[in-house]
N, C-alpha and C positions, 0 to 999 in steps of 0.2 A: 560482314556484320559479326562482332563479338558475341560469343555464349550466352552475355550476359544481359545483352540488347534482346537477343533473340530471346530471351526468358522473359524480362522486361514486354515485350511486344503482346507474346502471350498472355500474359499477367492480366495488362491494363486492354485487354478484349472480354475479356470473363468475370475480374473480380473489382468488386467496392472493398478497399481496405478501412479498417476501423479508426477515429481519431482524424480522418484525413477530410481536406480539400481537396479533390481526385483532380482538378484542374492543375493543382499544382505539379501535378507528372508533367504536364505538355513541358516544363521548364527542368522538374527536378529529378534527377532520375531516380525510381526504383534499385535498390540492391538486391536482387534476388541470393538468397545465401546458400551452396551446394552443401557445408559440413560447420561445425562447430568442433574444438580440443580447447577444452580449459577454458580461459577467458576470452579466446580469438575465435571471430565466425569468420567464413573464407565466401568467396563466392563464386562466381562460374568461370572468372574470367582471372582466378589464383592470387587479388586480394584479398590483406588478413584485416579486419577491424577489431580493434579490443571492446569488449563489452563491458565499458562502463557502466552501464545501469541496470545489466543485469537483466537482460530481456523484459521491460517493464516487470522488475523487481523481484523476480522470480526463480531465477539461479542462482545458487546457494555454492554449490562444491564443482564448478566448472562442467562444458556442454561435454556430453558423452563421457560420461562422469563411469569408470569402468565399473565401479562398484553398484551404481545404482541400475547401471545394463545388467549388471548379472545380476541381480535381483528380478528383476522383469523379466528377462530370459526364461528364468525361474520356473515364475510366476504362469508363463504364456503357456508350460507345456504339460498345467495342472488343470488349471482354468482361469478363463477370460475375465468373464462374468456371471452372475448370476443377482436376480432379485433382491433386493435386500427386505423385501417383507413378508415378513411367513417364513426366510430361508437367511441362513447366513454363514459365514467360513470363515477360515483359519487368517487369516489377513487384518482383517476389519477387526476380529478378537483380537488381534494381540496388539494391534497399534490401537484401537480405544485404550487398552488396559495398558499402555505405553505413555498415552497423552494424558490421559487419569494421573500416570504416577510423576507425572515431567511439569503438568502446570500447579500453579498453587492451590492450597490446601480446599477443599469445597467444591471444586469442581470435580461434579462427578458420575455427569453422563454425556457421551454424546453423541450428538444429533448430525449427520454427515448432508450434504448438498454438493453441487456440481462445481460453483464455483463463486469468489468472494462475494457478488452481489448478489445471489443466491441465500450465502451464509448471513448476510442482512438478512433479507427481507425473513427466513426462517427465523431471527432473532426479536425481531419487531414484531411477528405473528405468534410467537411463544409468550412472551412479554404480554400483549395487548388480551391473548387467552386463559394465560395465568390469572389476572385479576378478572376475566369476564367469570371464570370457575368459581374465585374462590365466593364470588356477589358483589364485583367493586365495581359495577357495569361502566361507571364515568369516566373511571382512569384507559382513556380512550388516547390519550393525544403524548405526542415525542417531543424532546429535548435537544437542541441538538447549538453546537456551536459554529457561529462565522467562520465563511472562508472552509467549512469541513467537505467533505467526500468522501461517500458510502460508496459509491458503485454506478449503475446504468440504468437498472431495471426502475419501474415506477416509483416503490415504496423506498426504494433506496438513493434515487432521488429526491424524494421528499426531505430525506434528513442530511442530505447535504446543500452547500451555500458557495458552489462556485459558478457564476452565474452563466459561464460559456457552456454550462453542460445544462444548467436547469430551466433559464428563460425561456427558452423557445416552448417548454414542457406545463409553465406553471398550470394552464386548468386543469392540469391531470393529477397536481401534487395533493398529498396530505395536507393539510394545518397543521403545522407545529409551532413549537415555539423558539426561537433563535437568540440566545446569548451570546454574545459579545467576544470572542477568542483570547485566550492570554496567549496569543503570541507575541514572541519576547522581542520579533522585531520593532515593533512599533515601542518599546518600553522609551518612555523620559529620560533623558543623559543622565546620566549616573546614577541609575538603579538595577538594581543587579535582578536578575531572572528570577530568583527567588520569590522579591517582594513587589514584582508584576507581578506575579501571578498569583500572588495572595490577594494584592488589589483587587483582580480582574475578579477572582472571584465572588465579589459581592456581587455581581450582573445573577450570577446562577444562585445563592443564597436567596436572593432578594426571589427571583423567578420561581421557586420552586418553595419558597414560604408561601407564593401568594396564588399560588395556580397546583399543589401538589397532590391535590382531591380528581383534579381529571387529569394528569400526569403519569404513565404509566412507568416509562423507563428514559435516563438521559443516553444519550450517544457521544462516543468520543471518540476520536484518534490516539490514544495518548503516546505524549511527546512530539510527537511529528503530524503536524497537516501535510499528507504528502503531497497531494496534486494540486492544495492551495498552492505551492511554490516553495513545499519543507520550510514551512515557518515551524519553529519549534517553540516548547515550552517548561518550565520547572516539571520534577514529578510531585511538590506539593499541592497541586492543583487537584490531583490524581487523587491523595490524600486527603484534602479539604472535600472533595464528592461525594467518594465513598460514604466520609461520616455522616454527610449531606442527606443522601440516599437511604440511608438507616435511618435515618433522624424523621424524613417526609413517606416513609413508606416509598420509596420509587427505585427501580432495578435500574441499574448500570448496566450498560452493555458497551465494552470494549471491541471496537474494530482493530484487529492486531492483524488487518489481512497483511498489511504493507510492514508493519514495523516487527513483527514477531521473529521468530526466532534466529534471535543474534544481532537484529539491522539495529537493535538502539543501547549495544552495550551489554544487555542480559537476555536472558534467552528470550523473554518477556517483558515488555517496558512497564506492564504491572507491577513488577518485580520492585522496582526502583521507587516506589509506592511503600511498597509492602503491604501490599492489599489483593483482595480478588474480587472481581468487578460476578456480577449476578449471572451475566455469558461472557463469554469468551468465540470472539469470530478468528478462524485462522482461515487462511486459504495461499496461494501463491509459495511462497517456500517450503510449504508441508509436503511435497513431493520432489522437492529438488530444483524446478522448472519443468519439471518432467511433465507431469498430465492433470488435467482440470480436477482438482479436491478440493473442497470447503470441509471446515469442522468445526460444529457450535456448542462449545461444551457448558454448563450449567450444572446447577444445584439438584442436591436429590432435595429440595424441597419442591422445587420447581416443580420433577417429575412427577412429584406424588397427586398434586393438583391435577393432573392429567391421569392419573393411575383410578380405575373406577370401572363397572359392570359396563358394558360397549351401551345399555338399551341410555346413559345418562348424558350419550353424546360429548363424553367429555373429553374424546381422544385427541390427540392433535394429530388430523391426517392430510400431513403436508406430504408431497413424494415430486423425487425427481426420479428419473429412470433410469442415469445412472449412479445414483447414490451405495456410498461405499462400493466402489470400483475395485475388483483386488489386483487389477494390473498397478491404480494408484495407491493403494494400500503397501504395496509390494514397494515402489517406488519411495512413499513415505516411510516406511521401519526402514530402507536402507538410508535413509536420508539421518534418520534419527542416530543410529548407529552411528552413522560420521562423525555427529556433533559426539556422542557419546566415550566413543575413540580416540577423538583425534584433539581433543581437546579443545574444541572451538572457539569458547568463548572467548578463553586466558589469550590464545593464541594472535584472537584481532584484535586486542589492546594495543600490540603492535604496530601489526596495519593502520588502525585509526590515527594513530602517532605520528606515523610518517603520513598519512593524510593533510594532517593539520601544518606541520613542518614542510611539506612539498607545497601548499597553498597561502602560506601564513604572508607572501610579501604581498598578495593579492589585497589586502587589508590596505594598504598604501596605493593603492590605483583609484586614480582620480574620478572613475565612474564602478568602481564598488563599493556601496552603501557597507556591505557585513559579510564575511565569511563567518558562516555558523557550521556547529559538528554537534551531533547527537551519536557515539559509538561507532559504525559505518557509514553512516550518513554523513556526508557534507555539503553544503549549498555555497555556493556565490552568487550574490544578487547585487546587478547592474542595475544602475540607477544615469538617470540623465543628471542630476545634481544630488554629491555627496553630501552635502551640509545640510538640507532639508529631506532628502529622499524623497526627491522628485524622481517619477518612474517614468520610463520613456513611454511614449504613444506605443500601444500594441501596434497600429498601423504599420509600425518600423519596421516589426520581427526581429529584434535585434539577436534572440536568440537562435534565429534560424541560420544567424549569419555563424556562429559560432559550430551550430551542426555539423554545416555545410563544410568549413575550415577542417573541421574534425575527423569528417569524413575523409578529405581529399590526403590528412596525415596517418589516415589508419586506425580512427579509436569510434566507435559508436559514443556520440556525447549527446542525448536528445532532450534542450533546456523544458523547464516551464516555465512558457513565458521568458521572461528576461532573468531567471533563475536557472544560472549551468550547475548544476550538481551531480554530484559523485557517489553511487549505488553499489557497488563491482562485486563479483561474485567473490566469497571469500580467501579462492585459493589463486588470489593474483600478489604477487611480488611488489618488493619495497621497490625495483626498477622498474617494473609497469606503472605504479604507483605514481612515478617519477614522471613517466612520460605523459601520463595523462596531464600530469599538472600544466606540465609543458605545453602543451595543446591547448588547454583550456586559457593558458595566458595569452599564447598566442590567437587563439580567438575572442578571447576578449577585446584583446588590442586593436582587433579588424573591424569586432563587431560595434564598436564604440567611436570608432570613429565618426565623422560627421554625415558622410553619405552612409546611405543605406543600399540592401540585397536588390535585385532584381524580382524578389516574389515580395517588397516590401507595399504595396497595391492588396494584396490578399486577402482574405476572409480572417477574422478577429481571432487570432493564438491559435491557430487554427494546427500551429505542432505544438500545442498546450499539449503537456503527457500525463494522461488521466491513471489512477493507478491498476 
């Protein structure tokens, strides 16, 4: 029996993995992975996978990243942790007053949690408190767009719209209200993303004219619906809200768990706007991949609403118990440094470029609807007919087929749904780059074919990758 069976064996005795149909091990095997270097995870048995997507999205400057080890090394032999209320340290100070100085103008406290659906529901409870303080007791209820995805937890369900994560849940959800997504897939032949998305925007103009009295804040992904399937969209969208937002009294709040820093071209897909949304949610790349951080940053108006003698009950006393971690503190400033140093941004211009050039003949394949790119982000989305963009039956798994191909070539590829796309952490090569491509054509080619996988009987997307 191989190392790696024998770990596998293990594994599927003791643990419920997350995301998963657990039936589908009897077919599919588990990877257990012994080490990570850079963009390759290795596993017991001394194959390498490249980590195309970034450990669900969260690897920024490759595994075992030396810099951000020595920083936590650091960190471990000062202290772990400690309380973050009543008590605070050297870490948490300097990377607040780090993200302060690094996000755009107005943000300018914040609010730490465990981790990105965490950093929702903190957003939606600051929001929905803000106006119970200042006497707006109605503006009770969220905004939120098709096809989006907040997170796991209840409230962060509520304000998302993909139904393999929320149907089973709905008596548990919020009320909200749901507008219409400008993504720019679905746009009419010959209109350019632009003026989708100015369209689309009347659904939310209209929404928020006529409901903006119990409306407290809109939610967005902006640019990227990640776990819809990275449909993407204009930043005039982002632009037309904002004014939206000032216009009705209602706070924006930006989910940047998945697309911040770096994944859509600028440090922050706000940026592309030029605008700053009321919160700001980070989490997943703010430590490198390295350890569970969320960070909700806001206005010193916001604060001040909350600011008041304890007997007025006006505090907001939300708490996680590890909130502001200084091992992940530690982890985050050396993450920030990186960017800071090494010139991040300028740098994936590149990368993105060859992204699009190693994928671009994929456009010509008879069962792909669109190749789209947002900065590091790229999607390819399989379709059963290109002229209409007919999608195939989830029943097929046609994405699983491609994993699966992916896997056996050596690359971590894990679609959504019948969307393979392209996440990698940023310090992979124009020749890594090259080969993922390669892999992804060649399973396309597999996956598209007329028969289907052996797991194509399965539970519904059931390797849908949530973010």
């Amino acid at each position: 029996m191989s190392r790696n069976q024998q770990w596998m064996e293990r594994d599927l005795a003791v643990l419920w993995h997350p995301c998963t149909q657990m039936k589908d091990h009897e077919q599919l095997p588990l990877i257990p992975i012994r080490s990570g270097s850079g963009v390759w995870l290795e596993d017991f048995d001394g194959r390498r996978y490249l980590d195309a997507v970034s450990s669900w999205w969260v690897n920024v400057f490759g595994h075992a990243n030396p810099r951000i080890n020595a920083r936590i090394r650091q960190q471990l032999d000062s202290l772990e942790h400690v309380m973050l209320a009543g008590f605070s340290h050297q870490p948490v100070i300097e990377l607040s007053e780090r993200l302060v100085a690094l996000t755009p103008p107005g943000l300018d406290r914040v609010f730490y949690a465990d981790n990105g659906s965490s950093g929702i529901e903190v957003a939606l409870k600051m929001s929905f408190h803000y106006w119970r303080n200042a006497g707006r007791d109605g503006k009770q209820r969220f905004v939120t767009l098709t096809n989006s995805y907040h997170g796991e937890t209840v409230a962060a369900m509520s304000v998302g719209d993909v139904a393999l994560f929320t149907d089973t849940y709905k008596p548990l959800l919020l009320d909200t209200f749901k507008v219409p997504s400008p993504d720019c897939y679905l746009r009419p032949e010959g209109v350019s993303w632009e003026e989708h998305s100015r369209t689309m925007f009347a659904h939310m103009e209209r929404t928020l004219a006529e409901h903006h009295a119990e409306i407290a804040a809109v939610i967005v992904e902006p640019l990227i619906q990640g776990a819809g399937g990275m449909r993407m969209y204009h930043p005039i969208y982002l632009k037309l809200l904002r004014e939206a937002c000032d216009r009705y009294q209602v706070h924006l709040i930006h989910d940047e768990i998945a697309v911040g820093f770096g994944r859509t071209g600028t440090m922050f897909a706000c940026e592309q706007a030029g605008i700053t949304p009321d919160f700001l949610v980070l989490s997943k790349a703010l430590t490198g991949g390295y350890l569970p951080m969320a960070a909700v940053l806001t206005s010193d108006d916001v604060y001040q609403a909350f600011y008041a003698d304890y007997a007025t009950l006006r505090a907001f006393l939300h708490s996680h118990t590890y909130t502001g971690n200084p091992l992940a503190c530690a982890a985050a400033l050396a993450t920030l440094e990186i960017f800071e140093q090494d010139n991040v941004i300028e740098n994936n211009k590149a990368l993105a470029a060859r992204m699009a050039r190693a994928t671009a003949h994929l456009a010509d394949h008879p069962h792909v609807a669109e190749v789209r790119q947002t900065g590091m982000a790229l999607a390819i989305e399989m379709v059963a007919d290109k002229a209409s963009k007919t999608p195939y039956p989830w029943q097929e798994r046609r994405g699983l087929a491609v994993y699966q191909h992916a896997l056996a070539r050596g690359a971590l590829l894990r679609p959504l749904g019948s969307v393979v796309y392209f996440l990698p952490p940023y310090v992979i090569s124009e020749e890594e780059i090259d080969f993922l491509a390669t892999v992804a054509s060649e399973g396309i080619d597999l996956a598209t074919r007329e028969a289907v996988g052996p797991l194509a009987t399965g539970g519904p997307r059931s390797f849908h990758d949530p973010g």
